[in-house]
C-alpha positions in Angstrom: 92.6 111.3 65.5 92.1 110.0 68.5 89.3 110.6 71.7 89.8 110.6 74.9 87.0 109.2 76.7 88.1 108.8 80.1 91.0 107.6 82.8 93.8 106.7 80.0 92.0 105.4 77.3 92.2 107.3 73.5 89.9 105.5 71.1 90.0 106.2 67.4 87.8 108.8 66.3 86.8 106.8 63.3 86.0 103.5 65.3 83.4 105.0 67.3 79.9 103.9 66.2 78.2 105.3 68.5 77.9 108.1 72.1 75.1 107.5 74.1 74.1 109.4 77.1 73.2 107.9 80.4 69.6 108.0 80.4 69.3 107.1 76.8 70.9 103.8 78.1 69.3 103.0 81.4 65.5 103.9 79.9 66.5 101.2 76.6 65.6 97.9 77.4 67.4 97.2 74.2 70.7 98.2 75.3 70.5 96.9 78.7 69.8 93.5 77.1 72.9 94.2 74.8 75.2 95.4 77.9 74.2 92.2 79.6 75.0 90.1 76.4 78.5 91.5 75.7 79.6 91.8 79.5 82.6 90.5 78.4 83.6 93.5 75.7 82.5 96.3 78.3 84.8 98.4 80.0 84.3 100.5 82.8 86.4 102.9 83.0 83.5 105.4 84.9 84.0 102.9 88.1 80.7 102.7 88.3 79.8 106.3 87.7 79.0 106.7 84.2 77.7 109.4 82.2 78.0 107.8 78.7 78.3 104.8 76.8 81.0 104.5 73.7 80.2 102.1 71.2 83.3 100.5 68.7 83.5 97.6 66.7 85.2 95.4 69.3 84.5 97.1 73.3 81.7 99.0 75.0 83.2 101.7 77.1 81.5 103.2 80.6 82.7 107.1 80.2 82.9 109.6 83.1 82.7 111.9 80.6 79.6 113.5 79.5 78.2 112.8 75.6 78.2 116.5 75.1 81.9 116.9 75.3 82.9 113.4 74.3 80.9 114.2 70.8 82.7 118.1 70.8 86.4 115.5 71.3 85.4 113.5 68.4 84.1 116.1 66.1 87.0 118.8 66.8 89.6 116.9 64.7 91.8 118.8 67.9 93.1 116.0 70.4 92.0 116.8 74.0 92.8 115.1 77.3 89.8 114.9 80.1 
């Protein structure tokens, strides 16, 4: 299955490693420091505005979508757009 985490992206449910919310990111010094490492594997598809983070093996995504109903998406086993 796959989630849809914002603009037209679908990432596979079982490739996600991780949803973090905003605030969980911005108060981590930890994942700032890992944001700034891996510039080049983060996406933004929030255009600036983000409300969560979306971990996989190979990207970092910038979601406009909140972690509550990014983790309902990924959890449903129901595909769902926006």
């Amino acid at each position: 299955m796959y989630v849809h985490v914002g603009d037209d992206v679908m990432i596979r449910s079982s490739e996600i490693i991780a949803i973090l919310d905003k605030q969980t990111v911005q108060d981590s010094e930890e994942m700032l420091e890992l944001i700034n490492r891996k510039k080049s594997e983060l996406v933004d598809i929030a255009n600036g505005t983000f409300k969560s983070l979306v971990i996989t093996p190979s990207h970092m995504y910038l979601s406009p979508i909140a972690i509550a109903t990014l983790k309902k998406k990924a959890l449903s086993g129901v595909p769902m757009n926006g």
